[in-house]
C-alpha beads as a LAMMPS data file, in Angstrom:
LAMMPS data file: protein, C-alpha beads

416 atoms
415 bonds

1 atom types
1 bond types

-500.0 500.0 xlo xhi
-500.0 500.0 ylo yhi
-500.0 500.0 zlo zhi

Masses

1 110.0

Atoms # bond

1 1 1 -178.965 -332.041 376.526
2 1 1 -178.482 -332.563 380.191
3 1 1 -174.918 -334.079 380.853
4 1 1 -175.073 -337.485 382.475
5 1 1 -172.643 -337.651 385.477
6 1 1 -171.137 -341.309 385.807
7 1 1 -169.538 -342.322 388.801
8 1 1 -166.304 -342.854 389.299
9 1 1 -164.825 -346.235 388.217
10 1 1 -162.149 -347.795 390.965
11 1 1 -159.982 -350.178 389.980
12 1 1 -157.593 -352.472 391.548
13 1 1 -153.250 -352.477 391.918
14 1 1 -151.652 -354.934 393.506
15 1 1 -148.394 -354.543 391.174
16 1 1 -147.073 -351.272 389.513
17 1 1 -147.914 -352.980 386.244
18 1 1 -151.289 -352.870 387.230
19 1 1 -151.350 -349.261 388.225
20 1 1 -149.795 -348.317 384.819
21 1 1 -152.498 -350.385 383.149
22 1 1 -155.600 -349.213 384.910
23 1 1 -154.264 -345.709 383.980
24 1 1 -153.793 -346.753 380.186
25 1 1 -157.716 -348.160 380.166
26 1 1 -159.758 -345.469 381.973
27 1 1 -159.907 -345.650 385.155
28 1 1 -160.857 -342.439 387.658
29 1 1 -159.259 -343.898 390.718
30 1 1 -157.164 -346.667 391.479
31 1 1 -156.678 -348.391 395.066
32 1 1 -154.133 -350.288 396.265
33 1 1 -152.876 -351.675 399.888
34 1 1 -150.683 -350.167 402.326
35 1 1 -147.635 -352.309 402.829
36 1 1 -148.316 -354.632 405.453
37 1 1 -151.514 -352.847 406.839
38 1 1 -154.394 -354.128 404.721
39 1 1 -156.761 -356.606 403.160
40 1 1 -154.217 -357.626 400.509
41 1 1 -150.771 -357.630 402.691
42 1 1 -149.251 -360.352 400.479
43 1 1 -149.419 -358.230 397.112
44 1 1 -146.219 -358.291 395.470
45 1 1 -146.001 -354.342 395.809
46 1 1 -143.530 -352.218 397.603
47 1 1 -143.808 -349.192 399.208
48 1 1 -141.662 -346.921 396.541
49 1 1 -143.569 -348.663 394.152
50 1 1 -146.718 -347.649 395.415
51 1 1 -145.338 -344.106 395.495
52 1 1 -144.437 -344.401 391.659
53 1 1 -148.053 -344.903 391.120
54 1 1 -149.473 -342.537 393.138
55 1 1 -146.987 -340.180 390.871
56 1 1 -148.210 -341.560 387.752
57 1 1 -151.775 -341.576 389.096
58 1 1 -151.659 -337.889 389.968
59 1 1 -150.061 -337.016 386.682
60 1 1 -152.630 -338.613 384.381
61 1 1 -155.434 -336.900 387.058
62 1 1 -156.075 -340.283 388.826
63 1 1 -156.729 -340.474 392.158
64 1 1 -155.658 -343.262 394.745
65 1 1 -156.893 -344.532 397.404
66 1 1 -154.755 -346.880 400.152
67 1 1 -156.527 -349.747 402.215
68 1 1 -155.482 -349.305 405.632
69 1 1 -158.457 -352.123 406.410
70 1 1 -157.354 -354.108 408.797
71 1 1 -158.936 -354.476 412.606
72 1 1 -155.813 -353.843 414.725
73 1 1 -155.092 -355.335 417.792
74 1 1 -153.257 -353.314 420.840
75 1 1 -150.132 -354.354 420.381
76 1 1 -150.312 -353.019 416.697
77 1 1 -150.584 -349.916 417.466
78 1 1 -147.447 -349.729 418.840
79 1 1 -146.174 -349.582 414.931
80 1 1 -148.295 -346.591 414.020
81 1 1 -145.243 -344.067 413.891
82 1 1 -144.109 -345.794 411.253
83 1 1 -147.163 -346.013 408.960
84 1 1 -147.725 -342.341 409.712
85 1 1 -144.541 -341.721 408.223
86 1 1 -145.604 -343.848 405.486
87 1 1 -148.637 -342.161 404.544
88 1 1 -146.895 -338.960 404.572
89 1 1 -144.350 -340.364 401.791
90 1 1 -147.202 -341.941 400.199
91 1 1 -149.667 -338.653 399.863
92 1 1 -152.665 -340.862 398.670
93 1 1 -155.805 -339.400 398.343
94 1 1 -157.718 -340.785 401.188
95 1 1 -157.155 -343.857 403.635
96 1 1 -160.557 -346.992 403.155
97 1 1 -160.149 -348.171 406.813
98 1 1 -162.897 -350.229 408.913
99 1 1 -161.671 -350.618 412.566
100 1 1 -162.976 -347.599 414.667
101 1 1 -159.957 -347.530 416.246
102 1 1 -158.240 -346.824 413.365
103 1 1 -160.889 -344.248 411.938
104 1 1 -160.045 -342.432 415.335
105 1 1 -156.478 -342.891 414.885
106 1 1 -156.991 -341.287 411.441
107 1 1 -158.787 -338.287 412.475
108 1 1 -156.351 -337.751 415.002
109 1 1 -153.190 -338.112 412.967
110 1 1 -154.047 -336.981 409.497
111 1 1 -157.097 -334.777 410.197
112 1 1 -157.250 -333.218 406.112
113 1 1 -157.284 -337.062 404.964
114 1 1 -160.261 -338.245 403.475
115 1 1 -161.916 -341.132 405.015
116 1 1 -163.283 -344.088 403.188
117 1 1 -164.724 -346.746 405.097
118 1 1 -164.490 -350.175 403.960
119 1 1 -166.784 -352.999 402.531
120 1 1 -165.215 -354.723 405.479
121 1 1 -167.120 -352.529 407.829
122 1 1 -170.029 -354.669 406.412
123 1 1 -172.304 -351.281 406.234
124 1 1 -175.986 -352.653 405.111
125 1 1 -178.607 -349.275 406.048
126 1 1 -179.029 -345.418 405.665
127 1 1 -178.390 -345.182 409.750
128 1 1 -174.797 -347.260 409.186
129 1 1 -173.803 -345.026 406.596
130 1 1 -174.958 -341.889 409.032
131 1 1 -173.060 -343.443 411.596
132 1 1 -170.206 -343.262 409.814
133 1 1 -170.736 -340.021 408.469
134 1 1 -171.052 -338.317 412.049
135 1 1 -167.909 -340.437 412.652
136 1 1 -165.480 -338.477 409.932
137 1 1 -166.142 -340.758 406.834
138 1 1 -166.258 -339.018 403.635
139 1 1 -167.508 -342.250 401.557
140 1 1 -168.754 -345.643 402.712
141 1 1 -168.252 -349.007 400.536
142 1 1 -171.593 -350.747 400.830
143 1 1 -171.583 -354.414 401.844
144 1 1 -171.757 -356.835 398.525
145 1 1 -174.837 -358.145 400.498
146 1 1 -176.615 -354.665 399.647
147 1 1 -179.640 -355.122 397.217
148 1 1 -180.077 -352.803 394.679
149 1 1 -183.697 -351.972 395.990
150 1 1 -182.382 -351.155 399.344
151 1 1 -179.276 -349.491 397.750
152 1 1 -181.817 -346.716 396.544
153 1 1 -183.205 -346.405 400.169
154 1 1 -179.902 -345.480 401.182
155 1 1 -179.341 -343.439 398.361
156 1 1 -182.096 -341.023 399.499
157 1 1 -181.365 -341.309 402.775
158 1 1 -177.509 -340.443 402.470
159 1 1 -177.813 -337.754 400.199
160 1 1 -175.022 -335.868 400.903
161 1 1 -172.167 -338.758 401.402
162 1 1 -170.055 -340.755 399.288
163 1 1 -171.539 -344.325 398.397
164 1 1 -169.326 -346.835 396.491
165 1 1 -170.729 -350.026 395.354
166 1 1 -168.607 -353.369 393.900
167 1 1 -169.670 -354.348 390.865
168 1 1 -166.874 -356.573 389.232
169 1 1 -164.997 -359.311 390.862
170 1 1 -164.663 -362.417 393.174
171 1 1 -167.289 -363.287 396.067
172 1 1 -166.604 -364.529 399.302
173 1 1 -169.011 -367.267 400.375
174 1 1 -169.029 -365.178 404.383
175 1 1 -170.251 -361.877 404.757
176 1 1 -167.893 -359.485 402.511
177 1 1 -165.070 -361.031 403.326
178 1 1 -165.161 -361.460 407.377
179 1 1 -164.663 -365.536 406.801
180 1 1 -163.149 -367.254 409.873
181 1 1 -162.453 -370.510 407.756
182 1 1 -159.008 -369.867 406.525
183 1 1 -157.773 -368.265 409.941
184 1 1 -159.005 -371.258 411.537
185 1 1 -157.764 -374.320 409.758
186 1 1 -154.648 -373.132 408.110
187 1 1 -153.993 -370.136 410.282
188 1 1 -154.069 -367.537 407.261
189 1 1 -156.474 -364.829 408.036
190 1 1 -158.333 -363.528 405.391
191 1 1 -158.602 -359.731 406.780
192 1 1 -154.550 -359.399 406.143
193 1 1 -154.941 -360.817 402.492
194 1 1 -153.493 -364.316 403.265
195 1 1 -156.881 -366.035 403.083
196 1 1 -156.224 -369.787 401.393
197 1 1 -159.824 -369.440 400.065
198 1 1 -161.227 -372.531 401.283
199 1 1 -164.463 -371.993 399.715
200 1 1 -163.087 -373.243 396.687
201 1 1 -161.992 -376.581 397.890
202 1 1 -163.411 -379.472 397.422
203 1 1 -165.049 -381.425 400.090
204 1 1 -166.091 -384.800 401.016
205 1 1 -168.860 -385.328 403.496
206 1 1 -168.084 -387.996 406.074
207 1 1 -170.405 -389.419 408.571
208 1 1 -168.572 -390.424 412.062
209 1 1 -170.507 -393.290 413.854
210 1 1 -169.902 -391.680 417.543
211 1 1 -169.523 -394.442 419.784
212 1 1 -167.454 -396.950 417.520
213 1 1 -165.219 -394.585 415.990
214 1 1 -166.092 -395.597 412.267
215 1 1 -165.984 -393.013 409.434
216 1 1 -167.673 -393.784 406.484
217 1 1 -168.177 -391.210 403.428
218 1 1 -171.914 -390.129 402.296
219 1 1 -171.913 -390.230 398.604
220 1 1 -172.641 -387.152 396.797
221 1 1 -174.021 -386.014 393.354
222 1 1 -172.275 -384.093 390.684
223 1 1 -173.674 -380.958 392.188
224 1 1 -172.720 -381.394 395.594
225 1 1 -168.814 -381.211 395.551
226 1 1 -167.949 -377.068 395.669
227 1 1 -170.471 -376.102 398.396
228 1 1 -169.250 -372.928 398.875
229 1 1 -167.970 -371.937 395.565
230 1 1 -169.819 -368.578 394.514
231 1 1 -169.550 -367.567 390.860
232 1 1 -167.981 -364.148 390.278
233 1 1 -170.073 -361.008 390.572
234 1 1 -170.459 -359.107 387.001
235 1 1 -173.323 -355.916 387.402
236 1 1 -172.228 -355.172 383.602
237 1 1 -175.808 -356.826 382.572
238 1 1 -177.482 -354.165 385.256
239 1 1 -175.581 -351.304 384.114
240 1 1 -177.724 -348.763 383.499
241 1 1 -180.034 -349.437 386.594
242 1 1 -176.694 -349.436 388.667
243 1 1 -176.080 -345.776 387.238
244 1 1 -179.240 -344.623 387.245
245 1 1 -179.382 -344.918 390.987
246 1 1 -176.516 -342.983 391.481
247 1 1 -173.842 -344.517 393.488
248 1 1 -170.650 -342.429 393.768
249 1 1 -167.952 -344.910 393.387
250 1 1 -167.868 -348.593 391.264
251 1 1 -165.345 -350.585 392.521
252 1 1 -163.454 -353.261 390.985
253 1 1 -162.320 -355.973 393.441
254 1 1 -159.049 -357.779 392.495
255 1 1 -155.805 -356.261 393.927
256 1 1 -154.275 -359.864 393.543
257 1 1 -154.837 -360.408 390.235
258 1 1 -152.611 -359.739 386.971
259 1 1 -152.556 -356.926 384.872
260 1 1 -154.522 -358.751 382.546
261 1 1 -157.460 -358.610 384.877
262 1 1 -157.439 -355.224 385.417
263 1 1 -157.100 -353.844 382.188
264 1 1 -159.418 -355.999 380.412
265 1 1 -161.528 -355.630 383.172
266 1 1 -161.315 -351.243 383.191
267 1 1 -161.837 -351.323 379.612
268 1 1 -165.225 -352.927 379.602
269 1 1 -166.308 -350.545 382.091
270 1 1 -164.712 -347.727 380.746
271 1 1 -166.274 -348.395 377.335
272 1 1 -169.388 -349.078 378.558
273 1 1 -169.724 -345.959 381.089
274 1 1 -169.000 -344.055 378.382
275 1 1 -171.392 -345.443 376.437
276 1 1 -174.097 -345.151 378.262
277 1 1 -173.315 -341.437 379.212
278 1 1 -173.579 -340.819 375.376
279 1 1 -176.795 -342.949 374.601
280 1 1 -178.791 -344.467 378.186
281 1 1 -182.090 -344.791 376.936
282 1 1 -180.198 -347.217 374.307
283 1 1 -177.852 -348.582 376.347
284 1 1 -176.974 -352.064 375.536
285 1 1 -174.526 -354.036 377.781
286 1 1 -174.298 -357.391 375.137
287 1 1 -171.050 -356.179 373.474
288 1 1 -169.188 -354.874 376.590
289 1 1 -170.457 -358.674 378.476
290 1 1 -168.703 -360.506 375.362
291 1 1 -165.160 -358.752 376.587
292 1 1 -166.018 -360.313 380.083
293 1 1 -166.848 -363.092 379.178
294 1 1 -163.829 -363.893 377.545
295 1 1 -162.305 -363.435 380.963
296 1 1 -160.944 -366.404 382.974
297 1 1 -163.812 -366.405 385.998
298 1 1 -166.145 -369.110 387.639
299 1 1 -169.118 -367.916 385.863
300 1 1 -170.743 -364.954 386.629
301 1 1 -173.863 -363.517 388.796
302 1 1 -175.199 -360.153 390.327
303 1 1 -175.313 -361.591 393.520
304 1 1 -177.247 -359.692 395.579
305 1 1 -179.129 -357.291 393.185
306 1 1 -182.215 -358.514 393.525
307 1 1 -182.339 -359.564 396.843
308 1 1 -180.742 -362.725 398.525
309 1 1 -179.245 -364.824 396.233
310 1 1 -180.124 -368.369 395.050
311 1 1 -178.520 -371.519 393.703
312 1 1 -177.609 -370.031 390.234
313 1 1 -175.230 -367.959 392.112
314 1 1 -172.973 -370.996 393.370
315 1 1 -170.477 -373.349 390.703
316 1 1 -171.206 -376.761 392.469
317 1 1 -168.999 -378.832 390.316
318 1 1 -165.829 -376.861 389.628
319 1 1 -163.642 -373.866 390.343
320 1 1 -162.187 -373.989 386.624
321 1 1 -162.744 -371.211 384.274
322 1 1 -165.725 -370.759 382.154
323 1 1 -163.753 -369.442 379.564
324 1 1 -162.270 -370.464 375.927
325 1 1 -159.673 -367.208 376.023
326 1 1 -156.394 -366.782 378.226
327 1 1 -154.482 -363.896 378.453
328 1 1 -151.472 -363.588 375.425
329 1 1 -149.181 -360.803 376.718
330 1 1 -148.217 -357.266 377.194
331 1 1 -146.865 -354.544 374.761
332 1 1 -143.534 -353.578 376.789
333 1 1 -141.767 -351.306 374.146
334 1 1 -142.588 -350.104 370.615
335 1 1 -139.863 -348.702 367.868
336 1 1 -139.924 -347.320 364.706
337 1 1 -139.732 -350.900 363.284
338 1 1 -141.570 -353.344 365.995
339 1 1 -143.543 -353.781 369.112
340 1 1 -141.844 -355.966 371.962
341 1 1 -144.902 -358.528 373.006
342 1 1 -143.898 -360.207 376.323
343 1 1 -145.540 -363.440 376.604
344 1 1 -148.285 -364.909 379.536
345 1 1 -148.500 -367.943 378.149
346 1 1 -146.902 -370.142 375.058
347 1 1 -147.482 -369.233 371.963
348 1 1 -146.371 -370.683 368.713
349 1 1 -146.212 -369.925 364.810
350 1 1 -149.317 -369.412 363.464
351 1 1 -151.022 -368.072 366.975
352 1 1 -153.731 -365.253 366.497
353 1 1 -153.304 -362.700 369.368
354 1 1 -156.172 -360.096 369.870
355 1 1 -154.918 -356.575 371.418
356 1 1 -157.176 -354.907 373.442
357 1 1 -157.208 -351.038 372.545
358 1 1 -157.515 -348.749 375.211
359 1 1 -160.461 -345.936 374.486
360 1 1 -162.239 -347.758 372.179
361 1 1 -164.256 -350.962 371.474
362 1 1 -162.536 -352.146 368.539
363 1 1 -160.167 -354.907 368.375
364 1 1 -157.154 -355.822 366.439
365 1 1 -156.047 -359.524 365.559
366 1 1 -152.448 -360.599 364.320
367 1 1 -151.424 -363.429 362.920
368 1 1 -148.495 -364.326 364.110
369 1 1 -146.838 -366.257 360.731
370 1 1 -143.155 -366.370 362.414
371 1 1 -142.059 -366.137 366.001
372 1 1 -139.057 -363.473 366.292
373 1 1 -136.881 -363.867 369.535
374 1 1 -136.434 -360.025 370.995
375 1 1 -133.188 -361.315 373.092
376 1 1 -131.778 -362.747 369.859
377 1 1 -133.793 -361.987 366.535
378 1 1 -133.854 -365.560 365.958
379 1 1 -136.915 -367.554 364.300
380 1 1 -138.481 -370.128 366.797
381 1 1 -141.720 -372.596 366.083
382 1 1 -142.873 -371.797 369.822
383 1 1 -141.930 -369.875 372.789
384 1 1 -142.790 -370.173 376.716
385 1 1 -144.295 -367.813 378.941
386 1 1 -141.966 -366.364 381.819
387 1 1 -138.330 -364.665 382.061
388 1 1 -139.303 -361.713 380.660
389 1 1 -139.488 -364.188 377.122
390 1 1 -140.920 -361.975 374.031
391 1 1 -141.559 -361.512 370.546
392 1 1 -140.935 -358.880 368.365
393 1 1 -143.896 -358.171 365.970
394 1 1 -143.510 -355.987 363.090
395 1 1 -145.319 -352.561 362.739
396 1 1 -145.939 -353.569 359.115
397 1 1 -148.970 -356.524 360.328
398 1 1 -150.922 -353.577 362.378
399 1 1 -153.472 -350.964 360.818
400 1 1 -152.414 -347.823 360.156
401 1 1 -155.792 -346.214 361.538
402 1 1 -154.937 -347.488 365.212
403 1 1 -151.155 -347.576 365.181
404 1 1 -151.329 -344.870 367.875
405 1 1 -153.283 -347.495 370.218
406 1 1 -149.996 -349.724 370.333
407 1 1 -148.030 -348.448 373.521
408 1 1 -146.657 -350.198 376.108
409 1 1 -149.375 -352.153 378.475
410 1 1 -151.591 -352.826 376.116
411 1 1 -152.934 -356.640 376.375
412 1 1 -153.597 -359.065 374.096
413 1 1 -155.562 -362.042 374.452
414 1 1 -155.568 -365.600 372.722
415 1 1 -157.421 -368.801 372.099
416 1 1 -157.035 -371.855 374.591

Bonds

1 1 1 2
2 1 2 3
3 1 3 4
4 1 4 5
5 1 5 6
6 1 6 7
7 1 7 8
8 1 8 9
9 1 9 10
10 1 10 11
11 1 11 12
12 1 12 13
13 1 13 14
14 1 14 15
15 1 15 16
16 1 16 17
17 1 17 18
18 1 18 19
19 1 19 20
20 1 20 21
21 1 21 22
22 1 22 23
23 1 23 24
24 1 24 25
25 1 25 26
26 1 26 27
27 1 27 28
28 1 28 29
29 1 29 30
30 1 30 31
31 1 31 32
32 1 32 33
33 1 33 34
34 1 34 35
35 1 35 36
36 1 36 37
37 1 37 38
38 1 38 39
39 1 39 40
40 1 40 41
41 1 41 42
42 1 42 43
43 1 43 44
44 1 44 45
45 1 45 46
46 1 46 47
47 1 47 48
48 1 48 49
49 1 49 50
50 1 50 51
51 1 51 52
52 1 52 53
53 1 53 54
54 1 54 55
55 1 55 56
56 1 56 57
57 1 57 58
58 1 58 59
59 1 59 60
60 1 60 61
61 1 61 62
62 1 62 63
63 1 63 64
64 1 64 65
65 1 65 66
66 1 66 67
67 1 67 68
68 1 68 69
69 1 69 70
70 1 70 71
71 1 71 72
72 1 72 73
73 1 73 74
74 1 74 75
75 1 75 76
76 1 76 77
77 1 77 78
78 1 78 79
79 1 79 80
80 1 80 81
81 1 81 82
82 1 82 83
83 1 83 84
84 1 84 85
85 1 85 86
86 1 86 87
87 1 87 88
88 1 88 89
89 1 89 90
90 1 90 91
91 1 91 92
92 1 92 93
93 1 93 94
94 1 94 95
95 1 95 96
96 1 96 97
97 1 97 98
98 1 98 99
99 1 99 100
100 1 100 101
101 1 101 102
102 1 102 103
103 1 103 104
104 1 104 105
105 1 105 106
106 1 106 107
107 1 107 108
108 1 108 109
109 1 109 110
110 1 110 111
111 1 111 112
112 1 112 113
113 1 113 114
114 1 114 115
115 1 115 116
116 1 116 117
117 1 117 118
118 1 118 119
119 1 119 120
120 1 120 121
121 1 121 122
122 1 122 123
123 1 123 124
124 1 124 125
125 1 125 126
126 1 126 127
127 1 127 128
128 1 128 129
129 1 129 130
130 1 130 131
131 1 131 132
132 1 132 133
133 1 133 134
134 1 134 135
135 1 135 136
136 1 136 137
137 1 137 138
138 1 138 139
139 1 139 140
140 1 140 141
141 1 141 142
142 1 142 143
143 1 143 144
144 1 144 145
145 1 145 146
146 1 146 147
147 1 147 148
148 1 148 149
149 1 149 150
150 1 150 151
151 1 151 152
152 1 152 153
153 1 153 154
154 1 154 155
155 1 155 156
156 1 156 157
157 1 157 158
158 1 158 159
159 1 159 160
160 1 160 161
161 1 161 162
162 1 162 163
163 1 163 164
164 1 164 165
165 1 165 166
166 1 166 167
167 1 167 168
168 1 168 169
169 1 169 170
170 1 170 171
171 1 171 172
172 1 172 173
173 1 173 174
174 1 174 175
175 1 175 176
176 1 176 177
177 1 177 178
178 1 178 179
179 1 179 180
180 1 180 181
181 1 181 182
182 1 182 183
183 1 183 184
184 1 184 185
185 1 185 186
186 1 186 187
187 1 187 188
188 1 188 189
189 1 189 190
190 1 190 191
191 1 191 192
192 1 192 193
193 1 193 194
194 1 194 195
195 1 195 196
196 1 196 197
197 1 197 198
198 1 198 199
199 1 199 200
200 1 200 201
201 1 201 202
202 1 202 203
203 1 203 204
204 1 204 205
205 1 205 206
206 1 206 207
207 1 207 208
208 1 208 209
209 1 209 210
210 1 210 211
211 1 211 212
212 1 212 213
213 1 213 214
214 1 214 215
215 1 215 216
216 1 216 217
217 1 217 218
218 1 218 219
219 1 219 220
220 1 220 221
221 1 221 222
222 1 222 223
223 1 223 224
224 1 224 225
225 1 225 226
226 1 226 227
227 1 227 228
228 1 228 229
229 1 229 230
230 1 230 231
231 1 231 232
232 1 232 233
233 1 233 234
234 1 234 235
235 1 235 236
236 1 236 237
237 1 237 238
238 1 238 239
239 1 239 240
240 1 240 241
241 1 241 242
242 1 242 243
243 1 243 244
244 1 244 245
245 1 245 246
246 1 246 247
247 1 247 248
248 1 248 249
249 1 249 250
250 1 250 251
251 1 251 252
252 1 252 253
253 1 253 254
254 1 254 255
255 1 255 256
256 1 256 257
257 1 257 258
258 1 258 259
259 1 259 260
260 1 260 261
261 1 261 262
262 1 262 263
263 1 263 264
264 1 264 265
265 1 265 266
266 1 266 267
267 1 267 268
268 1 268 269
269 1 269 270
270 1 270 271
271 1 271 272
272 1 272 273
273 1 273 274
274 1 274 275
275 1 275 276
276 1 276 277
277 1 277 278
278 1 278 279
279 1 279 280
280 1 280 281
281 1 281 282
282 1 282 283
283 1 283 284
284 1 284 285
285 1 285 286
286 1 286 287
287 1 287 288
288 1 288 289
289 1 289 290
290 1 290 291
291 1 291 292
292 1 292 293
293 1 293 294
294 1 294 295
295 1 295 296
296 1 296 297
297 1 297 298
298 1 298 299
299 1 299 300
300 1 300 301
301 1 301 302
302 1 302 303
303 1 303 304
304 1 304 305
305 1 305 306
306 1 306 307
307 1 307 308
308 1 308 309
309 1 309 310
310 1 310 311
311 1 311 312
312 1 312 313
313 1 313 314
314 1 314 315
315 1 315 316
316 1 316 317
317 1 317 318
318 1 318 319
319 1 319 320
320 1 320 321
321 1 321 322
322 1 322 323
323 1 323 324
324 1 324 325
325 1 325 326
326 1 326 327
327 1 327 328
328 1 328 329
329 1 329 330
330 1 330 331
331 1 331 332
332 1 332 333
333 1 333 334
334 1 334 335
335 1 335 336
336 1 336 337
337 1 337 338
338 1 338 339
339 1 339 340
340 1 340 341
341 1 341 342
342 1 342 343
343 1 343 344
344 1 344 345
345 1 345 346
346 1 346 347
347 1 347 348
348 1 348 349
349 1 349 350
350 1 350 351
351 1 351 352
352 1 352 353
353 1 353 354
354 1 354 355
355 1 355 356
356 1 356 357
357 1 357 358
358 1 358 359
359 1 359 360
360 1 360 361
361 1 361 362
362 1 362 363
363 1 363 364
364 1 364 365
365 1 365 366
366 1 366 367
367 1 367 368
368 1 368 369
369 1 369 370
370 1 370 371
371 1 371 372
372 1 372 373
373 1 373 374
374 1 374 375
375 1 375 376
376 1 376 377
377 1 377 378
378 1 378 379
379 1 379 380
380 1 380 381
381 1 381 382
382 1 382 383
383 1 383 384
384 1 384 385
385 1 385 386
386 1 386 387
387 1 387 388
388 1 388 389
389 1 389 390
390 1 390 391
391 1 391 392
392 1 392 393
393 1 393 394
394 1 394 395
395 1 395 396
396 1 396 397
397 1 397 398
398 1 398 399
399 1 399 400
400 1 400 401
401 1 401 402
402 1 402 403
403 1 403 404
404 1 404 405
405 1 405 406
406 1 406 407
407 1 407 408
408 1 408 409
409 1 409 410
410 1 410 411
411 1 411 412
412 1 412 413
413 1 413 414
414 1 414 415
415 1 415 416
C-alpha cells in the first residue's frame, strides 16, 4: 500500500504555553512572531521565551518558523543590526516575510535561511508564486482569497515550491489581512498585530441631510447590524479534497489566542490527518467537526473554497460564540497521588470537566464531587478562574487505560 504523504500541519504560539501545547497535540511546525517585527507584535511573548520553544521545538523534531511580516519603512531599517542579532540567538527554521525589501535584506544577511513568504504578500496565481520563487522564497502562503479550483492550477504550475494554505482560524473582512480600518480610526495598524478589529463592531447607519446639518439614523433589520463580521474559516469539512490536492503546509491562524485554542484546535487536525492517511477513501470529517465545534468561534465557513464567498459566510447579528462549551483548564503538574488542574474559568462541586487526550480521539470526563484547593488542601463549593487558582484531582477518578495521557498541558473543557 502506497504511503499517503500529509502535509505538514502549522500551528500557532503567541505564549510559551502555547508552544508547549502545540508540541503535546501533534503539530509538525509551529510559528510564532519575532519580537516587535511582525503581524502579531503585541503577543505576550518574549524573546528568551521564544528561544525556549524553538529548544523544545527542535527537541521533540518540530520545526519553527518566525514572522518577520511586516512592510518596513526607511527609518526601520536603521534597527536591523539588532534583529540580525536576534535571529542568530533565535536559530528558527526559516523567516515568513512579505516586504521585498526585507526578502532582499534576508538574502543578503542570512543567505542559508529559508524563506517563507507571507499570506500578507496576498499571492493569488502560479506567476506570483514564480515570482517569488526566482526571488529566493522557498514556500509561499497563498492568499485566504485562493479557491480551491485555482489552488490546483497553481499546484501544477508550482511544482517544485513550497505552497501553504490556511485552513483553521479567524477571517479578516479586507484582503488577508491588509485592512486600513483600524490604522485609520484608532491609529492601531493591523500589519504590526495591534488591529482593534473593527469589523466586529457594531454599526449604526446614519443619514446626514447636507445642507442643514441634520443627522437622522436609517433603521435597520436584525440582519443588518455586523456588516463586516465574517464567520471563522474551518476546511475540516473539505479535508480530504484539501489533501488530495497537495498543498505543502496547513496553517493554523491564531498566534493571539490561548492555549486552549491551539491545542484543541492541533488535535482535531492531528487526529484527523492521521486519519485520513490510514483510511482516505473512508475518510469522514463528522467526528473531528464535533471537537470544533465545541470551540468558542463565530460560526464557521470555507470561505473561499468554492469560489467567492456569499452571505452564509458573514454573522450579521452577533460576534458572540456559537458555542455551548468553554474552555475548563490546564493539567500543570501530576504526582503519584493527583493531577494539579489550573482553572480558565469557575468551576464548582459537581462540575464535569472533559480532558482532551493528546494522540487519540477518545475523551475522558470527571466528575468533579469535591473541589480540593492545591495552595491549601482545603474543600471549597466553587473556585474562580485566575492567579494561578487550581484543583487537585485525584488519580483514583481517571482510567487506568489512559493514565499515561494525563501530563502537564493537557486541556479540559466544560459546559456553559
Amino acid at each position: 500500500m502506497t504511503k499517503i504523504k500529509l502535509p505538514e500541519l502549522l500551528a500557532p504560539a503567541g505564549t510559551l504555553d502555547a508552544f508547549k501545547t502545540a508540541i503535546l497535540y501533534g503539530a509538525d511546525a509551529i510559528y510564532a512572531g519575532l519580537p516587535g517585527f511582525s503581524m502579531r507584535a503585541r503577543a505576550k511573548i518574549t524573546t528568551d521565551e521564544v528561544k525556549q520553544g524553538i529548544e523544545l521545538a527542535h527537541a521533540a523534531g518540530k520545526k519553527v518558523y518566525l514572522a518577520f511580516n511586516l512592510f518596513a519603512h526607511d527609518f526601520e531599517y536603521a534597527h536591523m543590526p539588532r534583529v540580525a542579532d536576534t535571529i542568530r540567538y533565535l536559530q528558527p527554521d526559516a523567516l515568513i516575510v512579505s516586504d521585498p525589501g526585507i526578502v532582499m535584506w534576508v538574502r543578503e544577511n542570512f543567505p542559508d535561511m529559508p524563506i517563507h513568504i507571507s499570506t500578507q504578500a496576498n499571492i493569488c496565481s502560479a506567476k506570483t508564486v514564480k515570482f517569488w520563487q526566482n526571488a529566493g522564497a522557498k514556500l509561499c502562503v497563498l492568499a485566504r482569497e485562493v479557491s480551491h479550483s485555482e489552488f490546483k492550477n497553481i499546484r501544477a504550475e508550482c511544482p517544485d515550491v513550497g505552497l501553504e494554505i490556511f485552513v483553521h482560524g479567524a477571517m479578516c473582512m479586507s484582503y488577508s489581512g491588509r485592512c486600513l480600518l483600524s490604522n485609520f480610526i484608532t491609529g492601531r495598524p493591523a500589519n504590526r498585530g495591534a488591529c482593534a478589529q473593527l469589523c466586529r463592531w457594531k454599526y449604526d447607519v446614519i443619514l446626514r441631510e447636507k445642507d442643514s446639518g441634520i443627522e437622522m439614523p436609517i433603521d435597520e433589520d436584525a440582519r443588518g447590524a455586523y456588516i463586516m463580521n465574517s464567520k471563522d474559516l474551518c476546511l475540516m469539512p473539505r479535508l480530504a479534497e484539501v489533501v488530495s490536492a497537495a498543498p505543502d503546509s496547513l496553517k493554523i491562524e491564531g498566534r493571539n489566542r490561548s492555549e486552549y485554542y491551539v491545542g484543541s484546535v492541533v488535535h482535531a487536525y492531528r487526529c484527523a490527518l492521521d486519519a485520513y492517511a490510514r483510511d482516505p477513501e473512508n475518510f469522514d470529517p463528522t467526528p473531528f467537526m464535533a471537537d470544533l465545534n465545541r470551540m468558542e468561534t463565530r460560526g464557521y465557513t470555507t470561505a473561499f473554497f468554492d469560489g467567492p464567498v456569499g452571505a452564509d459566510a458573514h454573522n450579521y447579528e452577533t460576534t458572540r460564540s456559537t458555542s455551548d462549551y468553554r474552555a475548563a483548564g490546564v493539567i500543570t503538574a501530576v504526582s503519584d497521588e493527583n493531577i494539579t488542574f489550573e482553572l480558565r474559568n469557575e468551576t464548582r462541586t459537581g462540575d464535569e470537566i472533559t480532558f482532551i487526550l493528546p494522540g487519540t480521539m477518545d475523551s475522558v470526563t470527571v466528575k468533579l464531587t469535591e473541589l480540593i484547593n492545591a495552595k491549601n488542601g482545603e474543600r471549597v463549593q466553587k473556585m474562580a478562574a485566575g492567579m494561578g487558582n487550581s484543583i487537585l484531582i485525584p488519580r483514583s477518578l481517571l482510567p487506568d487505560l489512559y493514565m499515561d495521557k494525563f501530563v502537564p498541558y493537557v486541556l479540559a473543557y466544560k459546559k456553559k
